[in-house]
MDAnalysis code that builds the backbone (N, CA, C; Angstrom):
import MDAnalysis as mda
import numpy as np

u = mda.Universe.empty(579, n_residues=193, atom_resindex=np.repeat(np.arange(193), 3), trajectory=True)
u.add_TopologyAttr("name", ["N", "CA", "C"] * 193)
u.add_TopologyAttr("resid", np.arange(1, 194))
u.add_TopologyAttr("resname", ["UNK", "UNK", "UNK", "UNK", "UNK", "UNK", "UNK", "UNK", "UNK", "UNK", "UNK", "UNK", "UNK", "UNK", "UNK", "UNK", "UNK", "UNK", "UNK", "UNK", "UNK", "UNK", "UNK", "UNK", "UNK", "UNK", "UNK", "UNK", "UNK", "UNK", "UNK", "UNK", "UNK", "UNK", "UNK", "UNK", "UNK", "UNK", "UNK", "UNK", "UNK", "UNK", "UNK", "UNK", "UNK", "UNK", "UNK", "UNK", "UNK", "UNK", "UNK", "UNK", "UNK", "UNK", "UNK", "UNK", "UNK", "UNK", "UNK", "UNK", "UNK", "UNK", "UNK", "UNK", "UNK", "UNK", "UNK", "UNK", "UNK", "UNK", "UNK", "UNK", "UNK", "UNK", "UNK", "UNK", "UNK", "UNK", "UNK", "UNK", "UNK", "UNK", "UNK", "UNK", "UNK", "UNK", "UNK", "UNK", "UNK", "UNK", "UNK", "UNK", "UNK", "UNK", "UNK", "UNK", "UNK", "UNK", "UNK", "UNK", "UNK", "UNK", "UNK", "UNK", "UNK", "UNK", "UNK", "UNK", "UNK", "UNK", "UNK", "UNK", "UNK", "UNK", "UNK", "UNK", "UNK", "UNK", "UNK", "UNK", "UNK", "UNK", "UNK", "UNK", "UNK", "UNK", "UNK", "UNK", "UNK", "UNK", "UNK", "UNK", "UNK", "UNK", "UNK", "UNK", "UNK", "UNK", "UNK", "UNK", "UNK", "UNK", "UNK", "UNK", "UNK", "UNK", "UNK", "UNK", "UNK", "UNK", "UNK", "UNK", "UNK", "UNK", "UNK", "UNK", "UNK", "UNK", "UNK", "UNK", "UNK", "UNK", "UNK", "UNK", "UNK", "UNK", "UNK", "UNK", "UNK", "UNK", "UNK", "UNK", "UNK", "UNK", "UNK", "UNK", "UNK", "UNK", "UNK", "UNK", "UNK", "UNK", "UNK", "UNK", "UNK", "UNK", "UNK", "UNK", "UNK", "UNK", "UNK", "UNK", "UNK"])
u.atoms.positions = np.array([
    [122.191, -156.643, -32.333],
    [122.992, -155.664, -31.615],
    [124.470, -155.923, -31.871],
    [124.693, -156.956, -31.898],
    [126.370, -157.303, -32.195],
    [127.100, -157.341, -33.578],
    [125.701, -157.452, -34.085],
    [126.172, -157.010, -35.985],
    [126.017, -155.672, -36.188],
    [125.977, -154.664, -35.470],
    [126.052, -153.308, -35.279],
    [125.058, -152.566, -35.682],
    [123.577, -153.521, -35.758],
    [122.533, -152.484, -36.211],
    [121.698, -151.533, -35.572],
    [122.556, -151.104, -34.347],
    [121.662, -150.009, -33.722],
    [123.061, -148.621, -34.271],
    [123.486, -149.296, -34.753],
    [124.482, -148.164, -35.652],
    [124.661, -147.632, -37.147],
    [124.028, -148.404, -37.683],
    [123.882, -148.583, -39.049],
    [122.596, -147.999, -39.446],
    [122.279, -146.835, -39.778],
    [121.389, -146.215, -40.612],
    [120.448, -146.464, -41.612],
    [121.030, -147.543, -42.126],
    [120.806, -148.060, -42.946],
    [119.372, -149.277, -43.101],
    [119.513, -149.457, -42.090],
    [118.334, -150.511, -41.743],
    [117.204, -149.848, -41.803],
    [117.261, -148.195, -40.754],
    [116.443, -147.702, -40.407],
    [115.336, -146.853, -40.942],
    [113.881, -146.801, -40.996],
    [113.589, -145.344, -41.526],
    [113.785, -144.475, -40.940],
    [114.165, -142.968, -41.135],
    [114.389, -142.021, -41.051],
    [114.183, -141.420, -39.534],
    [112.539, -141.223, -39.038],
    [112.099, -141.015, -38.147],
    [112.794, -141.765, -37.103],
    [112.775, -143.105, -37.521],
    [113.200, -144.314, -36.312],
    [114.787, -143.861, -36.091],
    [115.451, -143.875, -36.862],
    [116.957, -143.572, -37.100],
    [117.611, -142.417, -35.922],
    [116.478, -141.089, -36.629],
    [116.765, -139.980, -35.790],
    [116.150, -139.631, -34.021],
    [115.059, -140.945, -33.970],
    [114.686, -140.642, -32.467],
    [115.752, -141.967, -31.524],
    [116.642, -143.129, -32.703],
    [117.154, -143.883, -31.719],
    [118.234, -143.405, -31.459],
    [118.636, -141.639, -32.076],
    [119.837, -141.250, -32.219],
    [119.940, -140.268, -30.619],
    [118.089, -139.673, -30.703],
    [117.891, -138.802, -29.954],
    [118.131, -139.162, -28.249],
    [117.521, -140.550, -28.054],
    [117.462, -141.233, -27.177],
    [118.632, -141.598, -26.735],
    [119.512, -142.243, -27.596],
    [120.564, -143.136, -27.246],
    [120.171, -144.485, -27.516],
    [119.494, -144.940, -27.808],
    [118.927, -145.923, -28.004],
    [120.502, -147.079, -28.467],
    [120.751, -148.051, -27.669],
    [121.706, -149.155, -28.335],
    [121.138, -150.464, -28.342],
    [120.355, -151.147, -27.272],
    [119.717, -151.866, -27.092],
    [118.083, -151.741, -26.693],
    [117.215, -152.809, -26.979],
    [115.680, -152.910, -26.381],
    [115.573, -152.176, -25.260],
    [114.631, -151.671, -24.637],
    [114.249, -150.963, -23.418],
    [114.074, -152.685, -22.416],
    [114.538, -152.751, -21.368],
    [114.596, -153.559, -20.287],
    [115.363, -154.463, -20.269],
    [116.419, -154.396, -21.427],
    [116.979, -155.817, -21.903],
    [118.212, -155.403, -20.971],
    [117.769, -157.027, -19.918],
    [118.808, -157.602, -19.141],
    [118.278, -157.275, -17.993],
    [117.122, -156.368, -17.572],
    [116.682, -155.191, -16.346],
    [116.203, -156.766, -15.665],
    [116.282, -156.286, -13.786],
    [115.712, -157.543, -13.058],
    [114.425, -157.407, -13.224],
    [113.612, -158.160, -13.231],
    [112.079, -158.473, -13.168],
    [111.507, -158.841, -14.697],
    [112.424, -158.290, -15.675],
    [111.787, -158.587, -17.073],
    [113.026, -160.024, -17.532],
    [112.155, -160.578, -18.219],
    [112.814, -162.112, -18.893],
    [113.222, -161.557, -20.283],
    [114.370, -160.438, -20.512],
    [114.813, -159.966, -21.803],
    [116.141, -160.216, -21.984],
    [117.056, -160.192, -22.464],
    [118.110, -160.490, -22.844],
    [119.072, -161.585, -22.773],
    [120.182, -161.630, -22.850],
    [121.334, -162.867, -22.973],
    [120.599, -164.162, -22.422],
    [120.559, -163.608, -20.886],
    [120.499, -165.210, -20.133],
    [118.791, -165.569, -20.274],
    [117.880, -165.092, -21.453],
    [116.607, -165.417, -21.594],
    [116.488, -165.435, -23.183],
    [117.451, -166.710, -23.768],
    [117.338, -166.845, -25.093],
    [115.911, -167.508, -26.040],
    [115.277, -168.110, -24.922],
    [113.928, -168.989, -25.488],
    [113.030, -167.769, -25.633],
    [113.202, -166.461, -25.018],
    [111.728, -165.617, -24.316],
    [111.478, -164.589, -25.556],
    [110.363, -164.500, -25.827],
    [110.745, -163.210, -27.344],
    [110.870, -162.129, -26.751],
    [112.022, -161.239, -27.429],
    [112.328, -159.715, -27.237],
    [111.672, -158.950, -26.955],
    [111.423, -158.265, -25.821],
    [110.656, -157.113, -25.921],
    [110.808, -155.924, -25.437],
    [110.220, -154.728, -25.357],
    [110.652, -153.417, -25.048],
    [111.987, -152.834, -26.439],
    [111.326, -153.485, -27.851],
    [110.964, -152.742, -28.686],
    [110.139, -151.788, -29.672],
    [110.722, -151.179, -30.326],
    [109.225, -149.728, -30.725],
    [109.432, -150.464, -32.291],
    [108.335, -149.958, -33.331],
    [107.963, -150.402, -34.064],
    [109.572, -150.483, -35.169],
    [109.710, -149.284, -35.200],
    [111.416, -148.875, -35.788],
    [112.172, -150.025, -36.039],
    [112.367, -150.111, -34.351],
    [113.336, -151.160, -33.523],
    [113.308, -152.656, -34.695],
    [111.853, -153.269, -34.706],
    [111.650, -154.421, -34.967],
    [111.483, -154.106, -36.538],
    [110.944, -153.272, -37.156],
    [111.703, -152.924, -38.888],
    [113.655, -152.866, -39.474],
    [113.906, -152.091, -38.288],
    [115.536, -152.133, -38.478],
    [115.845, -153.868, -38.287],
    [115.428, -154.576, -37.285],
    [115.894, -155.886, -37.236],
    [115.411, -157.039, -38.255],
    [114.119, -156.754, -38.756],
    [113.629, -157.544, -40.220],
    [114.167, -157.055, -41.493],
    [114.621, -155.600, -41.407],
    [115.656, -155.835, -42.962],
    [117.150, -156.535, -42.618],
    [117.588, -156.247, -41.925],
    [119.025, -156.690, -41.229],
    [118.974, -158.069, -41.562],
    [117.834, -158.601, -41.240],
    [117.900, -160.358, -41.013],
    [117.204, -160.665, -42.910],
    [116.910, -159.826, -43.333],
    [116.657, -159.781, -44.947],
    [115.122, -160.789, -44.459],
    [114.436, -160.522, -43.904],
    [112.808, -160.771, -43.622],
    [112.204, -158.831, -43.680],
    [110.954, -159.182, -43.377],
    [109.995, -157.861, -42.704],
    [108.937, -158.586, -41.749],
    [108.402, -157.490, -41.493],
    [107.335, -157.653, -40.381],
    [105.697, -157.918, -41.118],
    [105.399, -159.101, -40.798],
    [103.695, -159.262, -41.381],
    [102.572, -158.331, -41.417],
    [102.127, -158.252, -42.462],
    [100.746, -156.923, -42.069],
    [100.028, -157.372, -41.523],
    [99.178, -156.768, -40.950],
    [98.189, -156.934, -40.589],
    [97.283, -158.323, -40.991],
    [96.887, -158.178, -41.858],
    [96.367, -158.967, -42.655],
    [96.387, -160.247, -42.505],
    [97.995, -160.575, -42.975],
    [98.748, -161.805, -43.060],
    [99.094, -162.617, -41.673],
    [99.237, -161.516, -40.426],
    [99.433, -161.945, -39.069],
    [98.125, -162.878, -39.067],
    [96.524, -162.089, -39.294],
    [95.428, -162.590, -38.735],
    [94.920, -164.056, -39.682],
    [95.347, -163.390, -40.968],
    [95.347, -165.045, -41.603],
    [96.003, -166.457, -40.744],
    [97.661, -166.467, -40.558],
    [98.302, -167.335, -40.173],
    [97.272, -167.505, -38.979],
    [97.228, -166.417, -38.123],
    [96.600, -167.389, -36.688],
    [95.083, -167.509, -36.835],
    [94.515, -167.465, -38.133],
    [93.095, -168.165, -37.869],
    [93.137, -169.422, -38.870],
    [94.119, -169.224, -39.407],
    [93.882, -170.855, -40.248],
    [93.013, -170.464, -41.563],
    [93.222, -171.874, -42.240],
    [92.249, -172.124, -43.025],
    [90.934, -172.117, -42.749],
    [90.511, -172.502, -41.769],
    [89.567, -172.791, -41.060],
    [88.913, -171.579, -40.585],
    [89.521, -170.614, -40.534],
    [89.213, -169.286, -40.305],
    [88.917, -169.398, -38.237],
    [89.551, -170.016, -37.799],
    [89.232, -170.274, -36.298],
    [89.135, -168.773, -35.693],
    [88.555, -168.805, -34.755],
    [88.625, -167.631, -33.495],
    [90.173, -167.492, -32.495],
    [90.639, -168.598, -32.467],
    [91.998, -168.940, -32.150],
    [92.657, -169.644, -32.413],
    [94.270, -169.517, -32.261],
    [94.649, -170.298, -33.324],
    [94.466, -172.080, -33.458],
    [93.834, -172.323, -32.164],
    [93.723, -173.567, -31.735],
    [92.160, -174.161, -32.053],
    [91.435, -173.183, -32.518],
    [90.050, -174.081, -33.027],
    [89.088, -173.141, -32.550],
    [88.004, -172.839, -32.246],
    [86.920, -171.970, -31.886],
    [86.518, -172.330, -30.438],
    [86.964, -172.763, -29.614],
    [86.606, -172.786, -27.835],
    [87.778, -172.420, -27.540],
    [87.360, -171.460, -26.271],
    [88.554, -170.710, -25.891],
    [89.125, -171.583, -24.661],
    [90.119, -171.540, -24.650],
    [91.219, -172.701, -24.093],
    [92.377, -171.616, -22.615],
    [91.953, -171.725, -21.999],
    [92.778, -170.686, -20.868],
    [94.426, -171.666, -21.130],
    [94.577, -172.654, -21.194],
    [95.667, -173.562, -20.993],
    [96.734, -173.354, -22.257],
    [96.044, -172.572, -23.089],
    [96.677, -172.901, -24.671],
    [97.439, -171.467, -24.860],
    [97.423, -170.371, -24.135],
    [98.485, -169.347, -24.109],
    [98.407, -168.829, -22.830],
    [99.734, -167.911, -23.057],
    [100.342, -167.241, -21.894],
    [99.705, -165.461, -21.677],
    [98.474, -166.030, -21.540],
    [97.751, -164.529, -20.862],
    [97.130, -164.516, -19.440],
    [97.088, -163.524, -18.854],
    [96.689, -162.732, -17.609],
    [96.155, -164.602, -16.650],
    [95.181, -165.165, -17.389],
    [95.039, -166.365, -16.826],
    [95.654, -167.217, -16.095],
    [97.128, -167.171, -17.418],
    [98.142, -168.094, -16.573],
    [98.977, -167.963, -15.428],
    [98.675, -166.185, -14.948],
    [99.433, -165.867, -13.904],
    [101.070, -165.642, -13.567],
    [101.433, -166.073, -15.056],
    [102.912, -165.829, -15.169],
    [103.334, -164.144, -14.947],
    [102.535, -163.579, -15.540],
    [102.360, -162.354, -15.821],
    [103.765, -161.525, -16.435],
    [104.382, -162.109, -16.561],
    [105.511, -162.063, -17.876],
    [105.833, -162.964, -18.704],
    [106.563, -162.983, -19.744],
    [107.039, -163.725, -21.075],
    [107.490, -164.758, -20.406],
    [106.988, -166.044, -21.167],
    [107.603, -167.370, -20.911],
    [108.450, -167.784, -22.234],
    [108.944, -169.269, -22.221],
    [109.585, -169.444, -23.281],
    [108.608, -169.572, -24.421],
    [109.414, -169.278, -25.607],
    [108.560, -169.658, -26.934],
    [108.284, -171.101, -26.728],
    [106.932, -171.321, -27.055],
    [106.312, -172.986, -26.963],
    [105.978, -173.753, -25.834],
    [106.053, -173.124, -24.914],
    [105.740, -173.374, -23.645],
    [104.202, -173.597, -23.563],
    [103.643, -173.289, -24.535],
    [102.384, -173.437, -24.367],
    [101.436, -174.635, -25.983],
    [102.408, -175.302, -26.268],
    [102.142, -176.509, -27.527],
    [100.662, -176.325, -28.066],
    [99.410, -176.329, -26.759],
    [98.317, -176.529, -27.362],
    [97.588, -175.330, -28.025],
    [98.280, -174.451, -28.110],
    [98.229, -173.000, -28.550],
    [98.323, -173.214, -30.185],
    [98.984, -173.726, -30.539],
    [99.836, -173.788, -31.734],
    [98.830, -173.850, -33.012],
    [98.968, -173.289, -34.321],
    [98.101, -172.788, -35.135],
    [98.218, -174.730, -35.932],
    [97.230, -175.053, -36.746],
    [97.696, -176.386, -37.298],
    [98.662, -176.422, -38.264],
    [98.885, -175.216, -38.676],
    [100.829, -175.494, -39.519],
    [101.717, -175.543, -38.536],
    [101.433, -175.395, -37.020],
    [102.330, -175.702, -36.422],
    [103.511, -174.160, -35.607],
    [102.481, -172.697, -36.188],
    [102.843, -171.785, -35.362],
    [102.480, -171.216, -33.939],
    [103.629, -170.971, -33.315],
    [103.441, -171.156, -31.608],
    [103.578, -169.435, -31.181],
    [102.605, -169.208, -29.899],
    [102.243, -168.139, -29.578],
    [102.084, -167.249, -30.249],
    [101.012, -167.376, -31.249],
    [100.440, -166.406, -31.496],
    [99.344, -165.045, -30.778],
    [98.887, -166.410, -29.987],
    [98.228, -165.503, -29.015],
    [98.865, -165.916, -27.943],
    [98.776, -164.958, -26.795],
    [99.884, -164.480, -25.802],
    [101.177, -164.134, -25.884],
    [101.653, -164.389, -24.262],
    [102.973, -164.128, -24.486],
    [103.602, -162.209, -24.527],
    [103.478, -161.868, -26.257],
    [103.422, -160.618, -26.191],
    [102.781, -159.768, -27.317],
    [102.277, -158.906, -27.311],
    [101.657, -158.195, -28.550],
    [102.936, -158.183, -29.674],
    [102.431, -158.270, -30.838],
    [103.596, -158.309, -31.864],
    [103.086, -157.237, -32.945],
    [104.253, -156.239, -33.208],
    [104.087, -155.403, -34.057],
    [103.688, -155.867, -35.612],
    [102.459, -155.818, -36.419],
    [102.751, -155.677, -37.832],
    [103.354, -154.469, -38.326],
    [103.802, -154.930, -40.075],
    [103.837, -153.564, -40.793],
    [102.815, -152.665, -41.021],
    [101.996, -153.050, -40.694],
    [100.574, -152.034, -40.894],
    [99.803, -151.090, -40.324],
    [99.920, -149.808, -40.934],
    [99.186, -148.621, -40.323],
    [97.919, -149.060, -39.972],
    [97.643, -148.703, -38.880],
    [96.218, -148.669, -38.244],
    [95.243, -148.304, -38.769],
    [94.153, -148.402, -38.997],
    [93.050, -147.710, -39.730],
    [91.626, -148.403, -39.307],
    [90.632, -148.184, -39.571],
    [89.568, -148.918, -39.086],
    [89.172, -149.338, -40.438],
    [88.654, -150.451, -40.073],
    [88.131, -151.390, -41.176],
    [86.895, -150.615, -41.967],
    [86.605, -150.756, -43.175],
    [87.427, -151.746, -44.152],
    [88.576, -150.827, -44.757],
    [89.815, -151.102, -44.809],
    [90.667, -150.155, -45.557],
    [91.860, -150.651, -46.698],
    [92.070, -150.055, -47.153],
    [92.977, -149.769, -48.572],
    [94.325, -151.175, -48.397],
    [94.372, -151.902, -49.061],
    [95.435, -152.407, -49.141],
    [96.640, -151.911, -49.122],
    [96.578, -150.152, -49.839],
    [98.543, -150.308, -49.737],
    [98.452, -150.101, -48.162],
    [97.544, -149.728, -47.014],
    [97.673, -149.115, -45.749],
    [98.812, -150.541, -45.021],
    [98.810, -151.674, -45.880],
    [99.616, -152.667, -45.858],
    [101.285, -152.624, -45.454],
    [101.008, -151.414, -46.348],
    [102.375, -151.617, -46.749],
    [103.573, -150.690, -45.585],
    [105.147, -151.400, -45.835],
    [105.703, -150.444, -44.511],
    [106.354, -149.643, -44.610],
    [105.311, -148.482, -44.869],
    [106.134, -146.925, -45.106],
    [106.436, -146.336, -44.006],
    [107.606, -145.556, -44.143],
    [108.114, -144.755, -42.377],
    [106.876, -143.860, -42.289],
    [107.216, -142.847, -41.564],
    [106.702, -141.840, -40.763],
    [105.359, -142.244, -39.609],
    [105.183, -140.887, -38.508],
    [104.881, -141.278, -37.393],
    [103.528, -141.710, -37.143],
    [102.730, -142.768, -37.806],
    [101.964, -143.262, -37.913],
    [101.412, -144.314, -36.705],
    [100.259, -144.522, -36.178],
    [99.898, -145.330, -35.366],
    [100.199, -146.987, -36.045],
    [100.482, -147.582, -35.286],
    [100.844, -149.151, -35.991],
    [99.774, -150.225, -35.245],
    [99.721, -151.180, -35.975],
    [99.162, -152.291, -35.765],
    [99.724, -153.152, -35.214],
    [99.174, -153.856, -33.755],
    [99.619, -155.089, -32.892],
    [98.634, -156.076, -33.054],
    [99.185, -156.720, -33.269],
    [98.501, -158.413, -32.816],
    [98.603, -159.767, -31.762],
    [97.699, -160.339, -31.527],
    [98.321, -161.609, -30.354],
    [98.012, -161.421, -29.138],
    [97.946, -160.003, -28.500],
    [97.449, -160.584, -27.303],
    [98.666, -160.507, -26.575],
    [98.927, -160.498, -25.306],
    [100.057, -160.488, -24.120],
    [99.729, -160.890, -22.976],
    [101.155, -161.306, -21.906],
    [100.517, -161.805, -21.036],
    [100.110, -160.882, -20.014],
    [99.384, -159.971, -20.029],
    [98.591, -158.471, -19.370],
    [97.231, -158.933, -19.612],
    [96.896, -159.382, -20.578],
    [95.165, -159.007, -21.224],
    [94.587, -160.526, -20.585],
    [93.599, -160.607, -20.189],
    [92.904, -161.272, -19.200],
    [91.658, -161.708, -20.313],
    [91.008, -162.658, -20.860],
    [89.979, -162.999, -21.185],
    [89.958, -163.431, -22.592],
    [88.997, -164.209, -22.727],
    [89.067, -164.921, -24.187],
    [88.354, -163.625, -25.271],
    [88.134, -162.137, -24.898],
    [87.561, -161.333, -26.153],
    [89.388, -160.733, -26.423],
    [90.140, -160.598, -25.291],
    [91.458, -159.739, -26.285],
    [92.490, -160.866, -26.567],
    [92.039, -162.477, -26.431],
    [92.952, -162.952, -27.458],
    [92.277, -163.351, -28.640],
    [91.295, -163.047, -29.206],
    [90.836, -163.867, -30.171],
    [91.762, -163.363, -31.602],
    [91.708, -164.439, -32.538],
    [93.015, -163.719, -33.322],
    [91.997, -162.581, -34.329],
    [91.192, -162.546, -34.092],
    [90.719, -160.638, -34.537],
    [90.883, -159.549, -34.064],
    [91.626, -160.082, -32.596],
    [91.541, -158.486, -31.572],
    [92.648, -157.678, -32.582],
    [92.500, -156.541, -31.888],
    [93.135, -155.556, -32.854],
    [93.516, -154.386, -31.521],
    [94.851, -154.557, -31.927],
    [95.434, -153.154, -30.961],
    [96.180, -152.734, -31.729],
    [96.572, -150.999, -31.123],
    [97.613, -149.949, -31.628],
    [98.249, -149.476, -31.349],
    [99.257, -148.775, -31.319],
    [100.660, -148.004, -30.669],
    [101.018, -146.958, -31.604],
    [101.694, -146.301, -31.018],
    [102.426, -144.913, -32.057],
    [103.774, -145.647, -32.219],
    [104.908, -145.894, -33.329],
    [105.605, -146.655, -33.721],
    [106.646, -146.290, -32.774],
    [106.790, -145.529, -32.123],
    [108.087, -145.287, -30.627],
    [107.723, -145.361, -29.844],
    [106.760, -146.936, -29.318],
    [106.337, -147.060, -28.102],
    [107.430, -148.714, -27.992],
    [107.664, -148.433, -26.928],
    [108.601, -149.152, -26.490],
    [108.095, -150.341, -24.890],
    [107.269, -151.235, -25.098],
    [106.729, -151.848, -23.489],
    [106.960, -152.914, -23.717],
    [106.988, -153.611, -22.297],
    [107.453, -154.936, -21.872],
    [106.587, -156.129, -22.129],
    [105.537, -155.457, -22.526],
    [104.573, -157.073, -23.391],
    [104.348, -156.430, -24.718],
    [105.300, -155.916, -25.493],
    [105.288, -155.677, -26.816],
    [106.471, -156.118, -27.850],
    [106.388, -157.148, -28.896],
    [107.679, -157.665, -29.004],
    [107.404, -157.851, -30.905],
    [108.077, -159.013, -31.806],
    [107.053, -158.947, -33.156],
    [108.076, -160.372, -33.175],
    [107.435, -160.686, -34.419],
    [107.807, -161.792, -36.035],
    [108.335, -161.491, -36.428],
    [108.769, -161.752, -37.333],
    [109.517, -161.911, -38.873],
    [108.760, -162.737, -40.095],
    [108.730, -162.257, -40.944],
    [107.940, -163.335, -42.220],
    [109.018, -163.026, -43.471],
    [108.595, -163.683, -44.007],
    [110.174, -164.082, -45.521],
    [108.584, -164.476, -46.893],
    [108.559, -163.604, -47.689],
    [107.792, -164.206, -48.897],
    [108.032, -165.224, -49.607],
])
């Protein structure tokens, strides 16, 4: 926001550009609002009450993108191909979902035993994270990979702290959004090739 990319066009695709124009859009939806853990004085907490746009304009800006699909569910099952990122028994203690009763975003890592064995943290919980990847039902096309604009349903991963039970964190669950959905347990990554 302070390097001026809710102003800069340039980041944006098209669609995203012209509805953050429509809106007003300058900052995340809730950022700074009482009851949500978003902005300045919540630097550990990941961002949220961004739309898919939002978190594409901020991965070219930062010269990263957003993981497909694919690549999200790889990292959090491991080599090992686990059910979570922590091994195949489901662990209530090891993320920040409906269980833990926080029932909003905690800090990143707050939850260690979560952590994938390279050592990535909240993958599951916490908050759903946008991939680059159009939605589709399995089995589908590799370029569906890829992150082309227009108003396409998108792919979430991870799990939030809303979803209650070891079937919507497993790192296969699979959720979707229309790319200008904007909610408070919806946030993303960054990945660098």
């Amino acid at each position: 926001m302070a390097a001026g990319g809710y102003q800069n066009a340039e980041y944006w695709f098209a669609e995203g550009w012209s509805h953050r124009q429509e809106e007003s859009w300058h900052q995340p939806a809730f950022w700074g609002e009482a009851g949500y853990r978003s902005g300045l004085d919540f630097p550990q907490h990941p961002v949220v009450g961004v739309c898919w746009y939002e978190a594409m304009a901020y991965a070219r800006w930062a010269s990263c993108r957003l993981p497909s699909e694919a690549e999200w569910e790889a990292a959090a099952r491991g080599a090992k191909g686990n059910t979570w990122p922590w091994g195949n028994d489901w662990q209530a203690d090891s993320a920040n979902t409906a269980e833990a009763k926080h029932l909003n975003t905690t800090p990143v890592g707050m939850y260690p035993l979560g952590a994938t064995e390279t050592g990535l943290l909240d993958l599951i919980g916490n908050v759903f994270e946008w991939t680059a990847s159009m939605y589709q039902t399995y089995p589908y096309r590799a370029e569906h990979h890829v992150s082309t604009g227009g108003v396409i349903e998108r792919s979430l991963r991870g799990c939030s702290f809303n979803h209650k039970g070891s079937y919507f964190s497993r790192a296969a669950y699979r959720f979707h959004s229309g790319p200008f959905t904007r909610h408070s347990d919806i946030g993303f990554r960054v990945a660098r090739s």
